[in-house]
N, C-alpha and C positions, 0 to 999 in steps of 0.2 A: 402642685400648684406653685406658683411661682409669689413669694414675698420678702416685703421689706420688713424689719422691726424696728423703727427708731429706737435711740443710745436709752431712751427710759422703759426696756421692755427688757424682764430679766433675761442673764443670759441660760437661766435652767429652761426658758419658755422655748428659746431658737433650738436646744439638745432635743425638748420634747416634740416639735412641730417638724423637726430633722428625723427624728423616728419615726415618726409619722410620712417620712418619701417625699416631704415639701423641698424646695430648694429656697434655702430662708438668705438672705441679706442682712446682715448685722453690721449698722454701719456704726456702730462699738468699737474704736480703735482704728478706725480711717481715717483718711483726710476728709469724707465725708462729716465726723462725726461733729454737732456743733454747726451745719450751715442751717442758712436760713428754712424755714416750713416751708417756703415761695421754692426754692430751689430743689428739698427733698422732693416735694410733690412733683415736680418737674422731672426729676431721675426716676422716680416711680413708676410714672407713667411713660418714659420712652423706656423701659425695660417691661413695661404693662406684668405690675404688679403688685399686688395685694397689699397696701400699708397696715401695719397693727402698731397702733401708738396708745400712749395716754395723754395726749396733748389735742386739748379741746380745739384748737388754734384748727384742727381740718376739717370740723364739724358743718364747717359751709361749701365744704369742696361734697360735700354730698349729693348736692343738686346739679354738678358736673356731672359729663360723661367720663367713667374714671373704670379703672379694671380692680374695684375692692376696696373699701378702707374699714376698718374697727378699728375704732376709740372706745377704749377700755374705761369704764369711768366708774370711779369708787371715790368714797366721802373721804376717805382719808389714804390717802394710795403708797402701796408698801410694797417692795419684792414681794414681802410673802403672800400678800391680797391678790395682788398683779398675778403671780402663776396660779395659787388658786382658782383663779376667774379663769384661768386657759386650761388647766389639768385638774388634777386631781375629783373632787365626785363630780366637775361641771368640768370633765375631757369628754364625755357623750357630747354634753349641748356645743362646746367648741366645736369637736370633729364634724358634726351634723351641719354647723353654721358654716364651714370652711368648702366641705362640700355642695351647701347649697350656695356657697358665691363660685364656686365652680363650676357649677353649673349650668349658671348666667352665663357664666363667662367661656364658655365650652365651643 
């Protein structure tokens, strides 16, 4: 599956989702990193790929027609909350969630 991680998505999460055969997008250390929500969504979607953010700011792009998005969303949001929610004992519910947006999108 093809995704993006915006710059707040650790980088142990893009290693994990890389082992998993995803081709992940870290725009961590690009000239990407740092542009506007308006723009990211716009590269997302002409590469038609999956976002995984913690930025509630795309919460309304859900009612578009879009190729994926998860917004991670935790009370108090930490690296190390952040990967838990993608790996460790909740890497079943991720890999199961990733697969069924891929298969929407198949």
């Amino acid at each position: 599956m093809n995704i993006c991680v915006d710059e707040n998505i650790p980088l142990i999460t893009v290693v994990e989702l890389r082992k998993l055969g995803h081709d992940v997008l870290d725009i961590r250390g690009t000239d990407d990193q740092g542009i506007s929500d308006d723009l990211l969504w716009e590269k997302v979607q002409k590469e038609k790929r999956l976002l995984i953010t913690t930025d509630k700011g795309f919460v309304h792009r859900r009612r578009e027609s879009h190729f994926g998005i998860l917004v991670v969303r935790l009370h108090q949001p930490n690296e190390l909350k952040i990967q838990r929610k993608g790996n460790g004992s909740g890497s079943a519910v991720c890999r199961r969630g990733l697969e069924r947006i891929a298969r929407c999108h198949a």
